[in-house]
C-alpha positions, -999 to 999 in steps of 0.1 A, spaced: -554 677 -55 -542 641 -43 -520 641 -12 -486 641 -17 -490 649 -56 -456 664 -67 -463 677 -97 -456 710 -94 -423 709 -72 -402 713 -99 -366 712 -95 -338 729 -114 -309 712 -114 -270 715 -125 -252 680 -138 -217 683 -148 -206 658 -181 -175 646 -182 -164 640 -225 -130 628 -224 -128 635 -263 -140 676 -257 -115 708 -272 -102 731 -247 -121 760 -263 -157 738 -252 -152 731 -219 -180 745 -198 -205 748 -225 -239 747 -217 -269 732 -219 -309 735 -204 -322 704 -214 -362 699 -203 -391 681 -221 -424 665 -218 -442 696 -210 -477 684 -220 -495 711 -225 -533 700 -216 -548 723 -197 -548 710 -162 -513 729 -153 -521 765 -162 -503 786 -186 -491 808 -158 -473 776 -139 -458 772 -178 -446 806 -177 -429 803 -140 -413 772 -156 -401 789 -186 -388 814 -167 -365 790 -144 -349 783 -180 -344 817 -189 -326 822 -158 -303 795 -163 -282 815 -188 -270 786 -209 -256 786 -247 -285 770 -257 -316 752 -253 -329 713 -260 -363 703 -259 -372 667 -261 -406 662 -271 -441 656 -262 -448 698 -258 -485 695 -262 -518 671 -257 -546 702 -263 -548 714 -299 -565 745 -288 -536 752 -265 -513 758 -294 -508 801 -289 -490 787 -257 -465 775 -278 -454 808 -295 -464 828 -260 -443 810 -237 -409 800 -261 -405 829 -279 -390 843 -246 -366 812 -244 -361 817 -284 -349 852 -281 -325 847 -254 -307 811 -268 -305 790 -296 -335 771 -290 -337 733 -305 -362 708 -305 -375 677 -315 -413 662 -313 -425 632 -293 -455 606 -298 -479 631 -281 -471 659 -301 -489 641 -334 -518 622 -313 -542 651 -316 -529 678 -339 -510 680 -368 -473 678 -365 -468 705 -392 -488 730 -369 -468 722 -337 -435 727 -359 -450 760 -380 -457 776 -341 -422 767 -329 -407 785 -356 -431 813 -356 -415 815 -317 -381 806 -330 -373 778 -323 -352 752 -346 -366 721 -354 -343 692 -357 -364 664 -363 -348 640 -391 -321 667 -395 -284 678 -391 -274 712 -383 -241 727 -370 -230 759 -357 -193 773 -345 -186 784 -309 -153 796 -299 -138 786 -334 -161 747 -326 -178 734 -348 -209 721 -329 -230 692 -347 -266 683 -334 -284 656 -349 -322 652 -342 -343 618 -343 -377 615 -337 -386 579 -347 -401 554 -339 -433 581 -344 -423 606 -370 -402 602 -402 -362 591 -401 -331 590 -391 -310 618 -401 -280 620 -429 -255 628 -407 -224 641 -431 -193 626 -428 -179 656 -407 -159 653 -378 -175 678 -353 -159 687 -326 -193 680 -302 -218 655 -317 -250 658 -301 -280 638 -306 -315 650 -301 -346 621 -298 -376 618 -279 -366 586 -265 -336 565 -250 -348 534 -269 -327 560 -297 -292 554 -273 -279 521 -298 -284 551 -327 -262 577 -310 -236 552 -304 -234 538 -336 -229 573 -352 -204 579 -324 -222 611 -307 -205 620 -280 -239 627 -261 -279 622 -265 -304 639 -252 -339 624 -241 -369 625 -222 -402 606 -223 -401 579 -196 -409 604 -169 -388 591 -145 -415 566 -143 -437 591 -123 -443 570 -97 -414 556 -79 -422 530 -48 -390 534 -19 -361 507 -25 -377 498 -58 -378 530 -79 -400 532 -110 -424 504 -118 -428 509 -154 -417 535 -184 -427 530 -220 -395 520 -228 -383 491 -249 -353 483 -221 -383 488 -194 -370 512 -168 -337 512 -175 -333 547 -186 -361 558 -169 -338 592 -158 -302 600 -151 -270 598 -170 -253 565 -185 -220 560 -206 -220 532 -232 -197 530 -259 -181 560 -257 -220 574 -258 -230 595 -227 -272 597 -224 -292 621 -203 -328 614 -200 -350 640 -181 -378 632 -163 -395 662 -177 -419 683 -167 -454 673 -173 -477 648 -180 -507 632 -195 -521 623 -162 -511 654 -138 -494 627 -108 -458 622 -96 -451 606 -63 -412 606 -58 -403 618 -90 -399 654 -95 -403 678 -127 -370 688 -136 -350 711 -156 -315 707 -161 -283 726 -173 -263 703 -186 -224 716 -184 -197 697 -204 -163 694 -191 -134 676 -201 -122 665 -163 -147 667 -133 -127 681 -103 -127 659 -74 
């Protein structure tokens, strides 16, 4: 209800990723990557389901969800309602976030997921082939929730790390991922003109509030997501992405 409250103007986005070290047979892959849906109640489940369906449409090979899905423990049946769709149509993957253990228990959040579908990756390894590729995705969800994954010394042919945060971005690059996936700083939700975001919970402060960075070999996407605690974002829109890897970005 606050003027100029951009909550709900999500916007559904394409980003092309150049990886220098990608096979032939993996270029164009895809990826939606959203997160941070915070499922409390204030945005309705039929919003949810408009936002899920802007995935769906997206058509990619499969699905990464970052965290921080739900605040209400009594909103858990959204879970399996609303990604069993996405489920059925793509691999779906996810990790959990800080929220997602402040009010219920973890092993609830992770028993609807899979009732919908969904895999979990948090403190795991997992790999799949496409096109004769052997895809590797490696999921971290600390500092909240467990460890770091064994990740087997296998040379896969697309490393992908999963984690709630960016502060996770010196762990990808040590195990020399070729890209990490991220949410939680929100884009800072509030972002003041010629300043940009005032503050992320974020160990490098904003930083990696949102948007793509190289280090090390290591690219890093970090969504603003979707959601919120508090319902407000001035600036800073909701976001889905499809992520599409190529080895050379035409000029």
């Amino acid at each position: 209800r606050l003027s100029g409250n951009e909550i709900r103007k999500l916007e559904v986005n394409l980003k092309l990723i150049q990886l220098d070290r990608l096979p032939p047979q993996l270029d164009g892959f895809t990826i939606t990557h959203f997160s941070d849906l915070h499922f409390t109640g204030i945005l309705t489940k039929q919003y949810f389901q408009w936002v899920f369906q802007k995935a769906l449409d997206l058509e990619s090979d499969i699905i990464v969800v970052t965290g921080d899905i739900i605040d209400n423990p009594q909103l858990l049946p959204w879970v399996i309602d609303l990604f069993t769709p996405l489920a059925a149509a793509s691999r779906c993957y996810y990790v959990l976030g800080n929220h997602d253990i402040r009010n219920l228990d973890p092993g609830l959040v992770r028993e609807a997921l899979a009732t919908a579908g969904c895999h979990d990756l948090g403190g795991k390894t997992t790999t799949f082939d496409h096109h004769h590729c052997q895809i590797q995705l490696s999921g971290n969800e600390q500092p909240w929730i467990g460890h770091a994954p064994v990740i087997p010394d296998v040379n896969g042919d697309l490393h992908i790390g999963v984690a709630h945060t960016p502060d996770m971005f010196y762990w990808a690059q040590e195990n020399n991922m070729h890209l990490l996936l991220a949410g939680h700083a929100h884009g800072g939700q509030i972002r003041i003109p010629l300043m940009g975001p005032v503050v992320t919970p974020s160990l490098h402060g904003v930083r990696y509030a949102s948007g793509v960075f190289y280090q090390r070999s290591t690219m890093m996407h970090v969504t603003r997501g979707i959601g919120g605690l508090q319902s407000v974002r001035y600036r800073c829109l909701p976001e889905i992405t499809q992520l599409k890897i190529c080895r050379q970005i035409g000029t």
